[in-house]
C-alpha positions as CSV (number, residue, x, y, z in Angstrom):
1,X,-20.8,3.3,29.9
2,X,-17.9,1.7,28.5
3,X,-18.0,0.8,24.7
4,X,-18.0,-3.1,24.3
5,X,-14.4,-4.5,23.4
6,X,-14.2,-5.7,20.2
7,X,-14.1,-9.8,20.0
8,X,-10.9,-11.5,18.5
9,X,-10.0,-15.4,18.1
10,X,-6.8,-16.7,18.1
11,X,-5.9,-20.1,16.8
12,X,-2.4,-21.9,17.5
13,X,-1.7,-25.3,18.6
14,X,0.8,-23.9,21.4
15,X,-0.3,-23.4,25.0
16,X,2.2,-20.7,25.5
17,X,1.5,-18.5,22.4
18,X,-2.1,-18.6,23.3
19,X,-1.4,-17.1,27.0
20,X,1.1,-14.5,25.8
21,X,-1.4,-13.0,23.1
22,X,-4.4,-13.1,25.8
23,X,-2.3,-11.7,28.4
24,X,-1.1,-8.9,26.1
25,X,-4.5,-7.9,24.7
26,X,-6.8,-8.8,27.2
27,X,-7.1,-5.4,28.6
28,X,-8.0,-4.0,25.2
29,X,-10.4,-6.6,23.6
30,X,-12.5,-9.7,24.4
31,X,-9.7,-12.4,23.5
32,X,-10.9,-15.8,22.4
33,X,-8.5,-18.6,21.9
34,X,-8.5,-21.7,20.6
35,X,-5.4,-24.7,20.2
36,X,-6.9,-26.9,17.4
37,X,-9.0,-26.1,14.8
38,X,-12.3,-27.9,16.0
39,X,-12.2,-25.7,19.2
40,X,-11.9,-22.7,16.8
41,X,-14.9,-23.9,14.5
42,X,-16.7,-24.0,17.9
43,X,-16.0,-20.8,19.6
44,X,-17.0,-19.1,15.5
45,X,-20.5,-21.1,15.7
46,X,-20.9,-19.9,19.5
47,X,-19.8,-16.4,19.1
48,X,-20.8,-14.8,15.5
49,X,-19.8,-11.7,17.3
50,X,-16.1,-12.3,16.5
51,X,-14.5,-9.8,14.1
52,X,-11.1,-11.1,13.6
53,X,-9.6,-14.5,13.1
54,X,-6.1,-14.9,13.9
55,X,-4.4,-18.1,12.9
56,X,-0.4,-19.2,13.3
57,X,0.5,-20.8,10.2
58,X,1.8,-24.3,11.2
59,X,-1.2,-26.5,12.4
60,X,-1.3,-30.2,13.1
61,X,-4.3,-30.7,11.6
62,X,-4.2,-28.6,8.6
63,X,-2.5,-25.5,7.5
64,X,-3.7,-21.8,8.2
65,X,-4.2,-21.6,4.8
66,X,-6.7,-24.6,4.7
67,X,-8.2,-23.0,7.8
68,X,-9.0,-19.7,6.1
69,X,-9.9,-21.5,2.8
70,X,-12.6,-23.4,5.0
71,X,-14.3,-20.3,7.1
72,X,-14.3,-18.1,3.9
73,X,-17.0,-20.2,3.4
74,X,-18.8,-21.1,5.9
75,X,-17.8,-17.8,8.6
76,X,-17.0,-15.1,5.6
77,X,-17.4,-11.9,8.1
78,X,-15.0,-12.4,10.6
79,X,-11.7,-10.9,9.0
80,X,-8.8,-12.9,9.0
81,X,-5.0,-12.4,10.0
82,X,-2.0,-14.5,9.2
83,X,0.8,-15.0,11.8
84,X,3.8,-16.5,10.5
85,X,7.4,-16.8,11.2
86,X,8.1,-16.9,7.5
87,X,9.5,-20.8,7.2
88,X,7.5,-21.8,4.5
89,X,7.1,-19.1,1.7
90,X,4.8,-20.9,-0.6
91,X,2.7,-21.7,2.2
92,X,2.6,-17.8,3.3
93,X,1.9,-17.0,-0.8
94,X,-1.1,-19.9,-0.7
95,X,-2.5,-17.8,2.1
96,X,-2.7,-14.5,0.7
97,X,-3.5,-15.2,-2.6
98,X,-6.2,-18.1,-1.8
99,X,-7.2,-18.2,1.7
100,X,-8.0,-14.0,1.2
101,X,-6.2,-12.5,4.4
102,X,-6.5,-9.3,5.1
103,X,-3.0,-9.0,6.3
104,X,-0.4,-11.1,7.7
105,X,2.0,-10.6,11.4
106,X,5.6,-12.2,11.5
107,X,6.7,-13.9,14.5
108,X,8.0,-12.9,16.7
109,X,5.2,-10.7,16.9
110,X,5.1,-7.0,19.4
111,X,2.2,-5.6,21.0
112,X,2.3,-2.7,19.0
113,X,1.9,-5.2,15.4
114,X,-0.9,-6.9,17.3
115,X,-2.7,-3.8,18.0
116,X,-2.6,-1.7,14.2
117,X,-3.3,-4.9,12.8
118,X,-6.8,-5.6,14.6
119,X,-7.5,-1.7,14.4
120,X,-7.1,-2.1,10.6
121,X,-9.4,-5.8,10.4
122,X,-11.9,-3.8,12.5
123,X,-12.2,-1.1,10.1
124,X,-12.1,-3.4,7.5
125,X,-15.1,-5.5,9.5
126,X,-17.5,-2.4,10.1
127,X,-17.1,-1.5,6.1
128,X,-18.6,-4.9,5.0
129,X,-20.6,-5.7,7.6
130,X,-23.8,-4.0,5.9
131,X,-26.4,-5.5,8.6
132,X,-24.9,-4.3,11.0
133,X,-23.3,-0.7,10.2
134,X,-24.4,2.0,11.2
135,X,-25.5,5.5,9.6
136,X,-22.0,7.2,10.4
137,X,-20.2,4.2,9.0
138,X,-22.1,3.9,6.3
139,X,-21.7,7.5,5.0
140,X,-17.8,6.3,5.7
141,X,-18.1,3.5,3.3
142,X,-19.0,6.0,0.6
143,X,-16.2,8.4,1.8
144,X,-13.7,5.6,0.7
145,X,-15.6,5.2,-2.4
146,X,-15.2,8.7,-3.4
147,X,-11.1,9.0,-1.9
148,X,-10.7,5.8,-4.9
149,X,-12.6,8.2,-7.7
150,X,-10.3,11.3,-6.4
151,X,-7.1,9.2,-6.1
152,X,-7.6,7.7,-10.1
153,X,-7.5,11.3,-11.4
154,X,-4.8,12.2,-9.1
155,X,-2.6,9.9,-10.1
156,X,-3.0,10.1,-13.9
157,X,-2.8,13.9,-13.8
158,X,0.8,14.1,-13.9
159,X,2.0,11.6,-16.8
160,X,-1.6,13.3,-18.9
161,X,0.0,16.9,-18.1
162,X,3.8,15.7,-19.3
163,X,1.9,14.3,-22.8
164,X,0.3,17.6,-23.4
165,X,2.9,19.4,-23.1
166,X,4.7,16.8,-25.2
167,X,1.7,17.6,-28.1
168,X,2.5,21.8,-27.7
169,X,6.0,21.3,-27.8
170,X,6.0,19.2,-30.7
171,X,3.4,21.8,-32.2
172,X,6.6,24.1,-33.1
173,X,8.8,21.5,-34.4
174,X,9.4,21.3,-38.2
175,X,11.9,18.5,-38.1
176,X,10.8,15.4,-39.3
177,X,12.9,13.2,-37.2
178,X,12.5,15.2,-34.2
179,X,8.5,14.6,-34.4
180,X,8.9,11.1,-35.1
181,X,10.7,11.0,-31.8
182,X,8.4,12.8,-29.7
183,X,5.3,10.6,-31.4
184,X,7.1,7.7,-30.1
185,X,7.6,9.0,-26.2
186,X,4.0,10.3,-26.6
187,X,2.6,6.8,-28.0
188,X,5.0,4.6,-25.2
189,X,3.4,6.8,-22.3
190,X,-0.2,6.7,-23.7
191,X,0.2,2.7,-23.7
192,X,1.9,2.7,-19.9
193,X,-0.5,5.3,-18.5
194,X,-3.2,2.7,-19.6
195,X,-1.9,-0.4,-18.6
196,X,-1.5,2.2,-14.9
197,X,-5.2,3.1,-15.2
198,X,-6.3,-0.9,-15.8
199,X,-4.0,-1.9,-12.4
200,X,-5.9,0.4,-10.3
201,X,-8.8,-2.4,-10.9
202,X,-5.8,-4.1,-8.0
203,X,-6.1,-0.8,-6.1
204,X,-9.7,-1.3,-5.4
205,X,-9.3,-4.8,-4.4
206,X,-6.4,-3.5,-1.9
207,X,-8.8,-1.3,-0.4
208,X,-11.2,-4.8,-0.2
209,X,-8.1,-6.1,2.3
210,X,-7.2,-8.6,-0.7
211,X,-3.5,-8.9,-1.4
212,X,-1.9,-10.8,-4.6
213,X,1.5,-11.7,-4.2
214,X,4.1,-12.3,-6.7
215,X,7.6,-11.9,-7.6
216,X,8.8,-8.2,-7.9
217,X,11.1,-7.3,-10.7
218,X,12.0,-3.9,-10.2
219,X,13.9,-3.1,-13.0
220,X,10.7,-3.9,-15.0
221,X,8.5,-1.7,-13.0
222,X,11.3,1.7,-13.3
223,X,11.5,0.7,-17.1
224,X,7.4,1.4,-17.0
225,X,8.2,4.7,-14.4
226,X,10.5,5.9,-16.6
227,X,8.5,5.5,-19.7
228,X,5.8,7.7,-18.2
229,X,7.9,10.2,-16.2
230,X,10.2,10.9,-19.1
231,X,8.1,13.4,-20.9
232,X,7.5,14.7,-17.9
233,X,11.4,15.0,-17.1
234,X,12.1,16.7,-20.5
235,X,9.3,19.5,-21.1
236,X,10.2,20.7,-17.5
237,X,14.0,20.6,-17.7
238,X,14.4,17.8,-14.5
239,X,17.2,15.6,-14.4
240,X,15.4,11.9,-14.1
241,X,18.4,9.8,-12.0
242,X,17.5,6.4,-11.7
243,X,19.8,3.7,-9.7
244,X,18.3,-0.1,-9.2
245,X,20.3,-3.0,-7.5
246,X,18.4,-6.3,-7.2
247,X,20.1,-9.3,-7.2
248,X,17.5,-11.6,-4.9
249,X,14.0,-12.5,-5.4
250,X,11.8,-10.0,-4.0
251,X,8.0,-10.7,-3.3
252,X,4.9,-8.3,-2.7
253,X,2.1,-6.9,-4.2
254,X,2.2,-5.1,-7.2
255,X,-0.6,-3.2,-7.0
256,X,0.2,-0.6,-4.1
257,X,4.1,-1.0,-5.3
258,X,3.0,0.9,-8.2
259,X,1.0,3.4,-6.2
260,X,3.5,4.2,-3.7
261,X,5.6,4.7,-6.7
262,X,3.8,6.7,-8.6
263,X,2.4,8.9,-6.0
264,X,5.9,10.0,-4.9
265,X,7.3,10.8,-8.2
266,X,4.3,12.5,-9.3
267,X,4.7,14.6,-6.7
268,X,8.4,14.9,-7.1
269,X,7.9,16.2,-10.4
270,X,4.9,18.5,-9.3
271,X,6.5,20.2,-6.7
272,X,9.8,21.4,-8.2
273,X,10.9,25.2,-7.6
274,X,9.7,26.4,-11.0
275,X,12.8,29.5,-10.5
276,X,15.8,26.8,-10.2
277,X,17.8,26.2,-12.6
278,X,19.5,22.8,-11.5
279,X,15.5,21.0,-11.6
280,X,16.1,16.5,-10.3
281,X,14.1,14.1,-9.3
282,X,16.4,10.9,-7.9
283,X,14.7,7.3,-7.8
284,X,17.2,4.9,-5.7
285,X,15.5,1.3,-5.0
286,X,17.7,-1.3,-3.3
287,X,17.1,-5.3,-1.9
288,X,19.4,-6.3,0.7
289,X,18.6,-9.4,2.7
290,X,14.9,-9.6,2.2
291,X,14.1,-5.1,2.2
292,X,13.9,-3.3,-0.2
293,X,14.9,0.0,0.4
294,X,13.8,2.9,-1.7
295,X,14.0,6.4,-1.8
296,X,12.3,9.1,-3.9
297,X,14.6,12.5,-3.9
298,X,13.8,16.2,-5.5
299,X,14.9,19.5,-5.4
300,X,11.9,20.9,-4.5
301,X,9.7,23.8,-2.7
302,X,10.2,21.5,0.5
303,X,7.9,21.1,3.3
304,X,7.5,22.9,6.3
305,X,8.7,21.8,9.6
306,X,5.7,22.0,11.3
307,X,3.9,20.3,8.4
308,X,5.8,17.2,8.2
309,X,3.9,15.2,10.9
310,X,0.7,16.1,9.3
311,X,1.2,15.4,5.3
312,X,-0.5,11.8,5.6
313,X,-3.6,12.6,6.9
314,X,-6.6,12.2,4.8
315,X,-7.2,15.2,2.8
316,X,-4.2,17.3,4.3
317,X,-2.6,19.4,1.4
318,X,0.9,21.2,2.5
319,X,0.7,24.2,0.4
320,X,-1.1,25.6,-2.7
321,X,1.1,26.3,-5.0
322,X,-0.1,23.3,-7.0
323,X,-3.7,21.6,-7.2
324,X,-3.4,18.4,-5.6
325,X,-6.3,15.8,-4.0
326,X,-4.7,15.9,-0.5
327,X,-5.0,12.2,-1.1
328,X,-1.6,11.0,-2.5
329,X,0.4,10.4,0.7
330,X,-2.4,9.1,2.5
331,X,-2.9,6.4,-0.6
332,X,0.8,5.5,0.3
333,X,0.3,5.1,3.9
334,X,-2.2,2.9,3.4
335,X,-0.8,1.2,0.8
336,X,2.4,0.6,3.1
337,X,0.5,-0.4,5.8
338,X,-0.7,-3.2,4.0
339,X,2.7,-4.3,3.0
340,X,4.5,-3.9,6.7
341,X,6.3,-1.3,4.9
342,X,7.2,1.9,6.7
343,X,8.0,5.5,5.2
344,X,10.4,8.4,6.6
345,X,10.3,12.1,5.1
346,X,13.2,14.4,5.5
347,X,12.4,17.9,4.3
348,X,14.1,21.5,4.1
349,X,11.9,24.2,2.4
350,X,13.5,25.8,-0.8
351,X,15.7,22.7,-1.2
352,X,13.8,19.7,-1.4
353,X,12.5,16.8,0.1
354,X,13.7,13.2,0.4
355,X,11.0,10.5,1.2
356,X,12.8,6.7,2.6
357,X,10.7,3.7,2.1
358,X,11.5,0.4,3.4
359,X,9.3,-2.8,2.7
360,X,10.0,-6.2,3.7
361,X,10.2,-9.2,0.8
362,X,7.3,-11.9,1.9
């Protein structure tokens, strides 16, 4: 017997948006639609069954934003999706921030968007929806509880093991001057690894499917990098390149921003040939025309060929020639998937690895 299709609404006050979506996912789900928001109140009081709640920005009657502000309320399980042709960026902002979206799909949307959205919003459904989960997707629930405990001490491993070998080093030093220095780089990391472990308060409300978004400055956040990475840089001999252009405003969320960054510089700097000689780590971040396109560059071990395809799945660890969580890339592929972002690795074992990330402005 054939599993029952999973029940979606979509809201939009034109006819022909409303046939193209049915006609697109009909085969794969139960596709409710609706071209005012009354019908879409109706069709949520006659079928509770409804997981997801997709609703085109631009309404007669009030704004997608209003409508999600409304059925937080009074339909809170159904999980809700923005679709947007980005004309009014406030409006988008008021949506994420206040109506609580899980995530949002720009016009003009593909198949393909439609579909890894609503498989995300259904995990995202089954996880909440206590009543009505099961045993296996309950143990799941705790499974995600425990990949957020493993990924905290993953992440703060690094800058921890670049301060104590800060304290060693400075262990041997009898110049005064040359402590005082290497107090300060201790004390600034000690206060930014902090302020890192208080943000990942933003990394569990990610996980939640809540998004905040602001402007990015991205000087500000490589200043912060830098300040935690530099120890790391100088106890183990790597050149730390940094190169930042941004001269538009760029807006996301600053929570997985910083985890995709620190993830892929902590393993930068983990993963380094210990036997070279010429040791660098190369951060390049640039916003062109709305993308910002960054990419994280070392010289080390590499990955193997065969690995590549495999190195962000849950729990997948590439070699063992360093303890890692198997959790760090698979944080930044989720992280990217809530952000529209995408990632691209290009590897060559014994000479490094180079890691492209490209993530739309909202």
């Amino acid at each position: 017997m054939a599993p029952e299709k999973i029940k979606i609404l979509y809201v939009d006050d034109e006819p022909d948006n409303l046939v193209g979506f049915k006609a697109s996912l009909r085969l794969h789900y139960k596709v409710f639609t609706a071209v005012n928001i009354p019908q879409a109140l109706s069709c949520l009081d006659n079928h509770p069954e409804i997981r997801v709640v997709f609703c085109d920005q631009r309404m007669p009657e009030k704004t997608g934003v209003d409508f999600f502000e409304e059925i937080r309320v009074s339909h809170p399980l159904p999980v809700r999706i923005l679709i947007t042709a980005y004309t009014n960026v406030e409006s988008i902002i008021d949506a994420i921030n206040k109506g609580n979206i899980f995530r949002y799909v720009k016009k003009p949307w593909t198949e393909t968007d439609l579909i890894a959205a609503i498989d995300e919003a259904n995990k995202f459904y089954m996880a909440n929806s206590m009543l009505t989960i099961k045993n296996d997707e309950l143990q799941r629930a705790y499974n995600e509880l425990n990949k957020f405990a493993h990924s905290v001490s993953h992440d703060i491993r690094g800058p921890l093991t670049g301060i104590l070998g800060a304290i060693n080093l400075a262990r041997e030093m009898d110049d005064a001057e040359e402590m005082k220095e290497m107090m300060f780089l201790m004390e600034k990391s000690v206060k930014k690894l902090d302020a890192y472990v208080l943000s990942m308060h933003d990394y569990y409300s990610l996980q939640r499917g809540e998004l905040k978004i602001t402007e990015i400055d991205f000087h500000q956040i490589v200043d912060e990098l830098k300040a935690i990475y530099d120890i790391n840089a100088k106890i183990n001999h790597v050149a730390f390149n940094i190169d930042v252009k941004q001269e538009e405003i760029f807006r996301s969320d600053q929570a997985p921003l910083r985890l995709i960054f620190n993830n892929l510089l902590s393993n930068a700097f983990k993963y380094q040939d210990k036997k070279s000689k010429t040791k660098s780590v190369e951060l390049s971040i640039h916003v062109r025309k709305s993308v910002a396109t960054i990419y994280v560059k070392d010289t080390g071990i590499g990955i193997l060929g065969s690995h590549v395809g495999e190195i962000f799945n849950l729990f997948y660890r590439s070699n063992s020639v360093e303890v890692g969580s198997g959790l760090g890339l698979y944080n930044v592929k989720s992280a990217l998937l809530k952000l529209n972002g995408q990632i691209e690795v290009n590897s060559v074992l014994h000479q490094g690895t180079t890691f492209k990330v490209t993530i739309p402005s909202i």
